[in-house]
N, C-alpha and C positions, 0 to 999 in steps of 0.2 A: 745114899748121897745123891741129891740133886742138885746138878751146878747149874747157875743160869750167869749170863753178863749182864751189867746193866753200864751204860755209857757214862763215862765219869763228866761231869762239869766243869774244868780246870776252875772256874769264879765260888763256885756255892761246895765246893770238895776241895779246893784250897788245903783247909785244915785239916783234915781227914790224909789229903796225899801225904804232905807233910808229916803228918803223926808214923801212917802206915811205913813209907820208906825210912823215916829215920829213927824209927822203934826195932827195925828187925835188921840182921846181918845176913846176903848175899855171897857169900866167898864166893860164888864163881862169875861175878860180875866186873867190872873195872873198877867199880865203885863199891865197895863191900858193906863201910855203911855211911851212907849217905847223912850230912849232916842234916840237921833244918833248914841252914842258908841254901847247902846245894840244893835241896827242892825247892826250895821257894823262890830261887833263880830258873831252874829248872821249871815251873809254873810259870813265874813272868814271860819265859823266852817262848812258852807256850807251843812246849816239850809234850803237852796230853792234849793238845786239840788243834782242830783242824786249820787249812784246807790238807797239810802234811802228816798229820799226824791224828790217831785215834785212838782215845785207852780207853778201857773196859773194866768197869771191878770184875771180879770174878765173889760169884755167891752163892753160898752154899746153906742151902734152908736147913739142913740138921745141926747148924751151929745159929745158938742164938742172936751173936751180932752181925752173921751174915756174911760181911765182908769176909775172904781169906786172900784176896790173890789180888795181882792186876795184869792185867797182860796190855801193850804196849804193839801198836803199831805204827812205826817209822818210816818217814820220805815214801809215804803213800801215791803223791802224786810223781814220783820219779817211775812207775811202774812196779817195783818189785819193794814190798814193803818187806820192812827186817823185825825181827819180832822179838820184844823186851817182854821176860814174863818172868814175873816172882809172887811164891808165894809163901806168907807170913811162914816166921818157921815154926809157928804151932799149930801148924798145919799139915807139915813137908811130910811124905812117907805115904800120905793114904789117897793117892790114885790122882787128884785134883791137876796136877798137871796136865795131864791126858787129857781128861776130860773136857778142861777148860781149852786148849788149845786144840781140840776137833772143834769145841764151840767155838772158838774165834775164828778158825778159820772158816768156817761155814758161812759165820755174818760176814766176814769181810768178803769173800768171793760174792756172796749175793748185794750183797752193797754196794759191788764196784763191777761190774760186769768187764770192765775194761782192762782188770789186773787178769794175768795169765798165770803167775806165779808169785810165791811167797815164800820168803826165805831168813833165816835164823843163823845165831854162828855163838858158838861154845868153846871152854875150853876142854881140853883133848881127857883130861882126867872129872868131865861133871860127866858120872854114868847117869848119872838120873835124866839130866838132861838127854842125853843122848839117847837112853829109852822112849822117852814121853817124845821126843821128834819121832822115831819109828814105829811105836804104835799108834800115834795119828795120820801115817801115811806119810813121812816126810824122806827124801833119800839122801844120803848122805852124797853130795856133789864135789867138795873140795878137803882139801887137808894140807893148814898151810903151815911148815916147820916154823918154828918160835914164832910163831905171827901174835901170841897174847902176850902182850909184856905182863909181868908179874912184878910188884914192885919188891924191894932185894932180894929177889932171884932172878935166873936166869929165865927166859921168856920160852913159855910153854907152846905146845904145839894149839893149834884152835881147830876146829874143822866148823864147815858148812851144812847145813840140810837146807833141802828146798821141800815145795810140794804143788807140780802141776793144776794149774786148773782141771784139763782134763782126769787127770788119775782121782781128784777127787768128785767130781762130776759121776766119775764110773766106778769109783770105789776099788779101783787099780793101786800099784803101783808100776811106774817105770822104770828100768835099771838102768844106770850110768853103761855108757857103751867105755869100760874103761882102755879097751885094748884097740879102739882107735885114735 
């Protein structure tokens, strides 16, 4: 498996976004499955590009159409971007998560010299998720009760990961100081 990113286009990838988000289902997202409309609003308001925001296909040369993923970086210019990452779910299961979000995080820290940290938020039952943050180095920082609303049910617990500039620079990690 070789993953590589390549920067999406929100104008000339339009159809492509569109297809990819509202061909697959997400359960552990707010949006599970996203219609056509909501992407294509979600593109107008210019949700995958910059100066805020920056998405990335995620690709994978041992599949022939290449595309499996996208990963998603938000309120980039606020300092601490938050990180949107899905992949097709004919894909889900074979490592690509990981993979894909070392590589993103990689480009974005050398992209931006100026971000210190990068940071993601789940909810409390996506182990997958929760894996793929800690084997890319990311710590778990926050854990906030019913903070994900679940629509009819009751609102599940969410938690946070971050991941230092530094600890990735030096291929550390940091530990939450929890007991101050």
């Amino acid at each position: 498996m070789t993953i590589t990113l390549s920067r999406v286009d929100p104008e000339a990838d339009a159809a492509e976004l569109i297809a990819f988000l509202s061909s697959n289902r997400f359960p552990f997202h707010s949006s599970v499955h996203p219609t056509r409309d909501d992407v294509s609003r979600r593109v107008e308001r210019g949700d995958f590009s910059g100066p805020a925001n920056e998405a990335y296909w995620i690709e994978d040369a041992s599949f022939q159409g290449g595309r499996v993923g996208l990963i998603v970086f938000e309120e980039i210019t606020d300092g601490t971007p938050l990180i949107d990452l899905r992949i097709a779910e004919a894909h889900r299961g074979r490592g690509l998560g990981g993979a894909a979000l070392r590589l993103a995080t990689a480009t974005v820290f050398r992209a931006h010299p100026e971000l210190n940290r990068i940071e993601g938020n789940t909810r409390i039952d996506n182990a997958a998720m929760r894996r793929v943050f800690e084997a890319a180095g990311y710590v778990k920082e926050a854990h906030y009760r019913e903070g994900w609303p679940v629509a009819g049910q009751p609102p599940l617990d969410a938690v946070s990961y971050a991941i230092l500039r530094r600890d990735w620079a030096e291929g550390t990690v940091t530990p939450v100081p929890w007991e101050t």
